[in-house]
N, C-alpha and C positions, 0 to 999 in steps of 0.2 A: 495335785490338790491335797491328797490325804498328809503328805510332809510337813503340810504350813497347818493343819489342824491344829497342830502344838501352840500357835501364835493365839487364837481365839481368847485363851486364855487371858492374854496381855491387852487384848481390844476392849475385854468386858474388865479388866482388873482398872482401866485407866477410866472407861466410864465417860468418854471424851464424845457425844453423841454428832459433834460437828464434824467430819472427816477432814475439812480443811483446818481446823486446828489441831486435829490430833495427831499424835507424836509416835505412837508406838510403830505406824510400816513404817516412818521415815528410820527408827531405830534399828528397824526390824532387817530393812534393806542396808542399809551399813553394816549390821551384824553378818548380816548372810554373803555380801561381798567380800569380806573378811574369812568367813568359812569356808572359805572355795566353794561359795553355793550360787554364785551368782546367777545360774541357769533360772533360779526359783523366784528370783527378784520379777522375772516377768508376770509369775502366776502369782506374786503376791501384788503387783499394779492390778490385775484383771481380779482378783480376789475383791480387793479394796475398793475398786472403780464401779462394781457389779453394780446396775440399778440408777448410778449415777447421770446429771444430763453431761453436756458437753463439756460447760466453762469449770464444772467443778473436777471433770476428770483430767483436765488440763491440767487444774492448781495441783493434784495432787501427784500429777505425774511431773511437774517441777518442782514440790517437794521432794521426790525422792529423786529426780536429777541432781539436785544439788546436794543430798544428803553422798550418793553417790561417788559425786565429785571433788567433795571434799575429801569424802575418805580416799580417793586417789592418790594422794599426796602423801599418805601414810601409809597403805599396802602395796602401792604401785598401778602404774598404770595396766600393764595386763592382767593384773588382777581385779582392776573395774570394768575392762573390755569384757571380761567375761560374764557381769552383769549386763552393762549396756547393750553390747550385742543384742542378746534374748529379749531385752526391755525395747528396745528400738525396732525390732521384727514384729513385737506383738501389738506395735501401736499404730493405729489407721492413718492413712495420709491425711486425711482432714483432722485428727483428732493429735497433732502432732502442737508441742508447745515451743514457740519459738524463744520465750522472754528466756533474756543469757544480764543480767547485771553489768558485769564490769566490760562486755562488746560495748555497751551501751555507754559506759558509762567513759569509753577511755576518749569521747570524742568531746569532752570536756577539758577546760585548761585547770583546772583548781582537782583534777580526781587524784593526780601522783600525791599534791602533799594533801586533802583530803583519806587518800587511803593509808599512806602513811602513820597519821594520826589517826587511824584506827586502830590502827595494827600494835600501834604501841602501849596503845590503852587497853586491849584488849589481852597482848601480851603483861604487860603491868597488873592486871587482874592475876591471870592466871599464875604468877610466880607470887604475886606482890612486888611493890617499886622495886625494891632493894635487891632481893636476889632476882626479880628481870635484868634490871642493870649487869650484875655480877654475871647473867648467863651469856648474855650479848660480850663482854668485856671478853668472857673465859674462852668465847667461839670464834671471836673476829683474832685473839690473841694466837689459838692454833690452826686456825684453818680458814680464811678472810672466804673460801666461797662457797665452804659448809653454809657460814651467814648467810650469806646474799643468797645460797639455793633456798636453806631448812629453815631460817628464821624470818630477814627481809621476808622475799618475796611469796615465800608460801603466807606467812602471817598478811601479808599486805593485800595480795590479788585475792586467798583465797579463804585460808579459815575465818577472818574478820570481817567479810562480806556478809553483812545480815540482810540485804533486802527480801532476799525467801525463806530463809532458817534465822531466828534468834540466836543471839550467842549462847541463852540456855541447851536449845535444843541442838545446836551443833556441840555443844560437849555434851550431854547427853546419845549423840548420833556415836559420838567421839570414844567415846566411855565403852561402849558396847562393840566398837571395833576394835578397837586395842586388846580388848578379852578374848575375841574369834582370834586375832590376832599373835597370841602367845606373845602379847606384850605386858607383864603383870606389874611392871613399876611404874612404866608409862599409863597403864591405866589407869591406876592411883593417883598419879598427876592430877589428870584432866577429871576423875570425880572431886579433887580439890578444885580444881579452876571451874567445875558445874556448879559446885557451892558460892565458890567466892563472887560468881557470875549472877548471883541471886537463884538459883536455882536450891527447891525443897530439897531438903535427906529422901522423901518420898521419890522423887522426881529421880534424885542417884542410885537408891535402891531400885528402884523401876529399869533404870538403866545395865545396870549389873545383872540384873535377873535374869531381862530380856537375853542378854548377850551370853551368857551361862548358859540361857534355853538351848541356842540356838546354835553354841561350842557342842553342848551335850548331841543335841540331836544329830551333827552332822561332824561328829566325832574330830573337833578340833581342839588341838591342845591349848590349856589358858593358863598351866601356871597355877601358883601359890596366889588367890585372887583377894587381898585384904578389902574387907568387907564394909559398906559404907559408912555403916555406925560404928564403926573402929577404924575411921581416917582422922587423924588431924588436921584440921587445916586453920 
C-alpha cells in the first residue's frame, strides 16, 4: 500500500469525484505494467474499489482490464501477465467482470469492415491523413506483416476499440506507458495523437506526469521525455 501513496496525489490533482469516469488508476495501471510493476496493479484495484458496491467495482475493474490490455500490444504480453496475474487472484468469483467488446462483437457480419473503419480513422487522427497514408505505404512497402501484425490488426481489434476507454483516454493510458516504457519518441507520438484526438494539454500534461511518477518511483528508465507544452502537433 505505502508504494501507490505516491498515486493520491494524481486522484486529488484530477478532482474526477465519479470513479467510474475517472482516468488517473486506468493511467496509473498502464504506467505501472510498463514499470515492471505489475504486482501493484492489484493493490491499486483494491485501493480504488475500497468502499465501493458491486456494479461499480466491476466498471472499474474493466476499465483497467482494458487499459491493461491494450498496453499489451506495446510492452508484450508477459509483461501484462505480470499485471493480470495479481489483478485476477485478488478478485472474488462473484465480483469477476465478464464484458470483453470485440468476443462480443465478432458475432456480427458488418464488425470486420465496421472495425476496420475505425481503425483508419483513428489512425488518420493520430498521424493526420497524409502521413497516415505515407506510414501504411512505407510499412506494407518493407515488411507486408509488420502491417497486418503492428498496424491492421492491433489498430483494428484493439487500440481503436472504444466501447470501455475513449480514444482520449487510451492515449492518455498510452502516453504514460510508453514513458515507463523507455519509449521517448513513441511517447511524443501519441501525446500528439491525445491532442489531435480532442484531448486538453491538461489532460497530456496529466498524462506525462503520472507516467514520470510512476518511472521515478519504480526506477524505470524514460528517456529524454519532451514535455507537453513543447510538442508540436
Amino acid at each position: 500500500m505505502a508504494t501507490l501513496e505516491f498515486l493520491s496525489e494524481f486522484r486529488v490533482r484530477e478532482g474526477q469525484s465519479d470513479v467510474l469516469k475517472a482516468q488517473w488508476y486506468i493511467v496509473a495501471a498502464s504506467a505501472l505494467t510498463a514499470a515492471c510493476a505489475g504486482e501493484q496493479v492489484a493493490e491499486l484495484y483494491r485501493l480504488v474499489t475500497k468502499d465501493l458496491d458491486l456494479d461499480s467495482r466491476k466498471i472499474v475493474q474493466r476499465r483497467m482490464k482494458e487499459a491493461i490490455l491494450k498496453g499489451s500490444i506495446l510492452v508484450g504480453v508477459p509483461r501484462a501477465a505480470q499485471a493480470f496475474g495479481p489483478l485476477f487472484r485478488a478478485i472474488p468469483e462473484d465480483e469477476i467482470d465478464l464484458y470483453s467488446p470485440r468476443t462480443e462483437k465478432m458475432k456480427s457480419h458488418d464488425y470486420e469492415r465496421e472495425r476496420a473503419e475505425k481503425a483508419t480513422r483513428y489512425f488518420d487522427i493520430l498521424w493526420g491523413p497524409d502521413v497516415a497514408q505515407q506510414q501504411r505505404e512505407r510499412v506494407i512497402k518493407n515488411h507486408p506483416d509488420h502491417y497486418l501484425l503492428n498496424v491492421k490488426t492491433n489498430y483494428e481489434l484493439w487500440i481503436s476499440e472504444d466501447a470501455i476507454l475513449s480514444n482520449i483516454e487510451t492515449e492518455m493510458c498510452i502516453t504514460a506507458l510508453l514513458i515507463c516504457n523507455y519509449s521517448p519518441e513513441q511517447a511524443l507520438w501519441h501525446v500528439r495523437g491525445l491532442l489531435r484526438h480532442g484531448g486538453t494539454m491538461e489532460q497530456a500534461k496529466f498524462a506525462q506526469e503520472l507516467g514520470l511518477a510512476v518511472a521515478h518511483q519504480f526506477n524505470a528508465r524514460t528517456g529524454d521525455i519532451t514535455r507537453a507544452e513543447d510538442v508540436v502537433w
